[in-house]
C-alpha beads as a LAMMPS data file, in Angstrom:
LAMMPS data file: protein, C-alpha beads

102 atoms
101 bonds

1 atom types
1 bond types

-500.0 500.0 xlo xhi
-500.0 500.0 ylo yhi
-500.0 500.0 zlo zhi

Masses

1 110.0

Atoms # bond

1 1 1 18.399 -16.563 34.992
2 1 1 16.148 -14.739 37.132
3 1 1 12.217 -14.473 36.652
4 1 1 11.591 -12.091 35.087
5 1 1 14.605 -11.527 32.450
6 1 1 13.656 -11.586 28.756
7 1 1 16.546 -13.000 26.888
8 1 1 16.590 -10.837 23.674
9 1 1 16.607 -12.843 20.661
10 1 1 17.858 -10.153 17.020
11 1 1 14.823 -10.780 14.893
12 1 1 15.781 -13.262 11.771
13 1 1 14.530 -12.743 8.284
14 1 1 13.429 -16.042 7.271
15 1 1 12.093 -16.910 4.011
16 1 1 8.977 -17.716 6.155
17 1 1 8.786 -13.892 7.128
18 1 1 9.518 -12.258 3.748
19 1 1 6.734 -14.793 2.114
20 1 1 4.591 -13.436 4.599
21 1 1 5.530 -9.883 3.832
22 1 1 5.302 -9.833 0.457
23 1 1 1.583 -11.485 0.821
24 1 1 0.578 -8.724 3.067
25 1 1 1.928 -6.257 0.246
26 1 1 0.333 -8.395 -2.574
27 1 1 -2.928 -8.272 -0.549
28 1 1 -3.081 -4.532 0.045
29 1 1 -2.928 -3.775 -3.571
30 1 1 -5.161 -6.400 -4.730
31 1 1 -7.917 -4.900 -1.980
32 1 1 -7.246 -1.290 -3.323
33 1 1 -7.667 -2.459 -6.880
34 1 1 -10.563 -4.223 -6.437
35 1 1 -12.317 -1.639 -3.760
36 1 1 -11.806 1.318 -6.555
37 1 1 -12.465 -0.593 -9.846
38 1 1 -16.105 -1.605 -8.398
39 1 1 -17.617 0.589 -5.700
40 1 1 -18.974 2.865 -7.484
41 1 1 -19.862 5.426 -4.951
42 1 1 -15.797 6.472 -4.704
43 1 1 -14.435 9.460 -6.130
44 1 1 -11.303 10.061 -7.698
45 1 1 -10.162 12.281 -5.015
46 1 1 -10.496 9.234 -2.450
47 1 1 -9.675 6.595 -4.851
48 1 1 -5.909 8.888 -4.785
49 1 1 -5.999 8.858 -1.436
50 1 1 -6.579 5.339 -0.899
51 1 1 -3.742 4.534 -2.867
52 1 1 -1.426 7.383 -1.139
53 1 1 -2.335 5.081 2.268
54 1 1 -1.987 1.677 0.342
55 1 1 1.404 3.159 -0.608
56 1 1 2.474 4.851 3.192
57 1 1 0.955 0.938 4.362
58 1 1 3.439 -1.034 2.069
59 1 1 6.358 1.853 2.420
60 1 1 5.805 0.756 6.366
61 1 1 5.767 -2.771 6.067
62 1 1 8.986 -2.458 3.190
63 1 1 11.256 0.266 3.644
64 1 1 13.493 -0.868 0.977
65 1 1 10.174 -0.757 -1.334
66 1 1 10.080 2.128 -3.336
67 1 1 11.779 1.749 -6.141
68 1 1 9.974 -1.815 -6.218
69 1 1 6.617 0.136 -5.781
70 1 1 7.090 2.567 -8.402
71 1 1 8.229 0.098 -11.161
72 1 1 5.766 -2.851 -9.629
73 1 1 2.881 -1.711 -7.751
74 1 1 2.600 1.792 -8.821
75 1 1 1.574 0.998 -12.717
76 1 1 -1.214 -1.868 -11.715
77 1 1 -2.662 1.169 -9.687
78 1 1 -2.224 4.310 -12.477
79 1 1 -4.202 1.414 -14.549
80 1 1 -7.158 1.288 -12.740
81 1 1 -7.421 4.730 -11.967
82 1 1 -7.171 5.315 -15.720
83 1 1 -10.029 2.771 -16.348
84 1 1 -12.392 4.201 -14.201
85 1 1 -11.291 8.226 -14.634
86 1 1 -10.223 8.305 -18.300
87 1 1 -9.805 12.116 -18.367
88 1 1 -8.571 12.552 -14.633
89 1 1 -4.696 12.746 -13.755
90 1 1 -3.654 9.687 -11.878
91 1 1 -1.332 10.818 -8.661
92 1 1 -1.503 14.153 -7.847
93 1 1 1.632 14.025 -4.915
94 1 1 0.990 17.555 -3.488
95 1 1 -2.807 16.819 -2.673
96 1 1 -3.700 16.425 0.688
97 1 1 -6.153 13.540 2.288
98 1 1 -6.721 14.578 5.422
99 1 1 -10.054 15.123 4.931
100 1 1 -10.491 11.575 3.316
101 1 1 -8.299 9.633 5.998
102 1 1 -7.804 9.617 9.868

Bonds

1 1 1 2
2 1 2 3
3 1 3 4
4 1 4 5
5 1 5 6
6 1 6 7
7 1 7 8
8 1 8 9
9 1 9 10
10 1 10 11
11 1 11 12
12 1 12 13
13 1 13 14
14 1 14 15
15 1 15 16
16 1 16 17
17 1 17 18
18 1 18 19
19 1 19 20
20 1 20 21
21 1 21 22
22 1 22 23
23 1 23 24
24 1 24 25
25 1 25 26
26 1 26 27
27 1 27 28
28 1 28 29
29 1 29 30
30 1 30 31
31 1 31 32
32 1 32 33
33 1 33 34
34 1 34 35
35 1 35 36
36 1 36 37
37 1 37 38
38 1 38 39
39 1 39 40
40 1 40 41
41 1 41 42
42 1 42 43
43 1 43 44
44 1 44 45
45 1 45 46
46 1 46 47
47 1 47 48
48 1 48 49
49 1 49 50
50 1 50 51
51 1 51 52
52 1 52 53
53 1 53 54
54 1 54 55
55 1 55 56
56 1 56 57
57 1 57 58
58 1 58 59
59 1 59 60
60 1 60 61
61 1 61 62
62 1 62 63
63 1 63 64
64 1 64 65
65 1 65 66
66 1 66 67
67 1 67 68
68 1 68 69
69 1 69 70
70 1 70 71
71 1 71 72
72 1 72 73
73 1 73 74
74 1 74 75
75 1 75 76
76 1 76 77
77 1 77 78
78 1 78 79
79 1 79 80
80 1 80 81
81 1 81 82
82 1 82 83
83 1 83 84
84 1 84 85
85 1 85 86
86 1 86 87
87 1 87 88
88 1 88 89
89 1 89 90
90 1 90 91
91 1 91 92
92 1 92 93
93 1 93 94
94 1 94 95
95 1 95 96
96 1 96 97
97 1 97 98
98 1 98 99
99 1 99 100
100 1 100 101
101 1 101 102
């Protein structure tokens, strides 16, 4: 085999890789969760839009996710948004957050 020649290897899903997976997902919510339920200086507008981007980040990392997200992940984060905006609407899916997020 010459020099230079990359033998391609097809990727493996190991139970090594989907443990590490799932902690990455398990580790964006919790960081969400815990950024909106105690900085106080966030709004409810960017508190959505932090989820939208924890959502689009796990989505990414899961593609098979979102039926997993909506019946897993999805209530933990309504929750907290509830506790800290009782009156507010939790998801709002037509908003935009461009002006929140690069």
């Amino acid at each position: 085999m010459p020099k230079f020649d990359i033998e391609t290897i097809p990727e493996t899903h190991s139970a090594f890789f989907e443990r590490r997976r799932l902690r990455r997902i398990r580790m964006i919510v919790e960081l969400t969760n815990n950024f909106i339920s105690t900085d106080m200086t966030v709004s409810h507008r960017e508190a959505r839009c932090l989820v939208n981007c924890a959502r689009k980040a796990i989505l990414d990392l899961y593609p098979g996710f979102e039926e997993r997200y909506d019946g897993l992940i999805r209530p933990h984060f309504e929750r907290v948004l509830h506790a800290r905006w009782p009156g507010e609407v939790a998801f709002d899916e037509t908003e935009s957050c461009s002006d929140y997020v690069n």
